[in-house]
C-alpha positions in Angstrom: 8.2 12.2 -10.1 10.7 12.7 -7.2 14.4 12.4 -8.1 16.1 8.4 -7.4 18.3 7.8 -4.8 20.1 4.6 -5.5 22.9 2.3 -3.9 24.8 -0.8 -5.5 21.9 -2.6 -7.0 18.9 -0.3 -6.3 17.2 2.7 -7.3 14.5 4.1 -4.9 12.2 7.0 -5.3 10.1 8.4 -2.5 7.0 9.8 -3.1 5.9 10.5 0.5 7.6 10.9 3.9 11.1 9.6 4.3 13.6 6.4 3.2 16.9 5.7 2.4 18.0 9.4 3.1 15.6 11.3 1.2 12.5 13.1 1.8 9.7 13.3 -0.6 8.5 17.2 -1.8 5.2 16.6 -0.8 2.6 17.4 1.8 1.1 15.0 3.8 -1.6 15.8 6.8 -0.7 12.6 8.9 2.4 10.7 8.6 3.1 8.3 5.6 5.9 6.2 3.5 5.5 5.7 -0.1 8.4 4.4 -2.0 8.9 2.9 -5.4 12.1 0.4 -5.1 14.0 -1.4 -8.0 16.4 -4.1 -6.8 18.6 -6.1 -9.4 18.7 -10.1 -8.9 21.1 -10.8 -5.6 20.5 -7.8 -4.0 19.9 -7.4 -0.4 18.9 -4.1 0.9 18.0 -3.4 4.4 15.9 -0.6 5.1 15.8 1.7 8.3 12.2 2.3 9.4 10.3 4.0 11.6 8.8 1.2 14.4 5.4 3.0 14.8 4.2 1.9 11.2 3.0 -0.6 9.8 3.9 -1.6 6.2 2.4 -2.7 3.1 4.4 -4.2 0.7 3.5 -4.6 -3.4 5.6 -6.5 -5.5 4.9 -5.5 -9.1 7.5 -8.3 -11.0 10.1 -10.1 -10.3 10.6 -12.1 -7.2 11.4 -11.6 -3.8 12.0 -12.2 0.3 10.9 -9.9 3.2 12.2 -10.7 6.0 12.6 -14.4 4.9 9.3 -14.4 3.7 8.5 -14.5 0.1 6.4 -12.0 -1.4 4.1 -13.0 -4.5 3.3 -10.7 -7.8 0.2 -8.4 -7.3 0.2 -9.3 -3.8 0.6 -6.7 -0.8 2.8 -8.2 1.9 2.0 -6.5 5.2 4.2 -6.4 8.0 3.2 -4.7 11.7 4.4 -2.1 13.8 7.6 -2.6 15.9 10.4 -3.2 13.4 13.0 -0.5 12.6 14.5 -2.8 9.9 13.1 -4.5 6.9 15.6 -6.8 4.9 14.7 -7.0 1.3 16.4 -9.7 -0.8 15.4 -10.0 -4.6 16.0 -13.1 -6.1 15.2 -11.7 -9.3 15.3 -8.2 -10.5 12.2 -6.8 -8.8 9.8 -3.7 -8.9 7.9 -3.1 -5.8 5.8 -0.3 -4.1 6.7 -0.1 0.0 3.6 2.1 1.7 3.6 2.4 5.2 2.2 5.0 8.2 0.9 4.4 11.2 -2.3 1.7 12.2 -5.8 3.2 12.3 -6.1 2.3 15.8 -9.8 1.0 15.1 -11.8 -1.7 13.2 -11.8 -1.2 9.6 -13.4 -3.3 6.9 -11.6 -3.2 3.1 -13.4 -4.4 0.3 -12.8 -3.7 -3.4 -12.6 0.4 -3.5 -14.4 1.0 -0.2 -13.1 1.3 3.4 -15.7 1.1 6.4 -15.9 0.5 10.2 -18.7 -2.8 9.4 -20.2 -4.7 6.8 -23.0 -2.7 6.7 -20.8 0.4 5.7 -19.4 -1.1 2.7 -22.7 -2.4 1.7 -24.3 1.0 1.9 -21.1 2.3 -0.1 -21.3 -0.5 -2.6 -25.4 0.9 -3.3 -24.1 4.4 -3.1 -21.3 3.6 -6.0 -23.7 1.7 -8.0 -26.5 4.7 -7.8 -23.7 7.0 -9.0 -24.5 9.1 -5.6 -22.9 12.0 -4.6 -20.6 11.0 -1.9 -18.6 9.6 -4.7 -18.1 13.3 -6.6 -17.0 13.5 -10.1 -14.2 13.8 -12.6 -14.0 16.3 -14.8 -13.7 15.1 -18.4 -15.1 11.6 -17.7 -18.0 10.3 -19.7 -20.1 9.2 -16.4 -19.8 5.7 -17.2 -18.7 4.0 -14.1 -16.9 0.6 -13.4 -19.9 -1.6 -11.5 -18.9 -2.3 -8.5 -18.9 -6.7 -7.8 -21.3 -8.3 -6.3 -20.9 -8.7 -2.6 -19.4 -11.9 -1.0 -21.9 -14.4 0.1 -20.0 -14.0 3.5 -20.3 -11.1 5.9 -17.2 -9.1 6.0 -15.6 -9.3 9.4 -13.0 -6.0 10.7 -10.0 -6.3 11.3 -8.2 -5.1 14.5 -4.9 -3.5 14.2 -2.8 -2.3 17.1 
């Protein structure tokens, strides 16, 4: 695990690209942010970033504002390319996971583990992970047993568009 940077009431520690002064030890192929960030209870930290990305946001516990906006528990905030600040306030003390690079710059569909352009694409990966298929590959020292994947929505799942 990368060494902390910290600052009066947080502790930060960047696993990819660059925050708060530090850069991350490892090597990425395209460019990316990943940062764990700890912030004790009245905390405010305001964070330089780079305007071409966009940003996901995951608080883990506690509770706290993005930008005036509060964040939920197990939910990822998203915020979109343009800003070169984010303001963090933590109302309580608060663990969260800031991930950001720039947008795919096409339609993209998310659903449970799988990423496609359409519906169709995650439908066909949804059979391929249930048929233990190759396209999947293996891990070494696991049984085989798989998690099944869900069933799909009654809806069709629509792309989104970023920019």
């Amino acid at each position: 695990m990368p060494e902390p940077v910290s600052g009066e009431g947080w502790e930060a520690r960047v696993f990819l690209g660059s925050l708060l002064g530090t850069s991350s030890p490892v090597r990425t192929y395209s460019p990316l942010l990943g940062a764990e960030l700890r912030l004790r209870a009245g905390t405010t930290l305001t964070l330089a970033v780079d305007p071409a990305y966009e940003h996901g946001l995951l608080l883990d516990s506690g509770s706290l504002a993005v930008d005036g906006e509060a964040v939920k528990a197990h939910e990822l905030g998203f915020l979109d390319p343009g800003r070169d600040e984010i303001e963090i306030v933590a109302a309580e003390d608060a663990l969260f996971l800031l991930l950001g690079g720039p947008p795919f710059g096409e339609q993209i569909v998310m659903w449970w583990n799988f990423i496609g352009r359409d519906h169709d694409e995650i439908v066909a990966a949804r059979e391929d992970w249930e048929a233990q298929r190759a396209r999947f590959g293996s891990i070494d020292g696991h049984d085989g047993q798989i998690i099944p994947a869900p069933p799909m929505p009654s809806l069709r799942l629509k792309p989104r568009v970023r920019h």
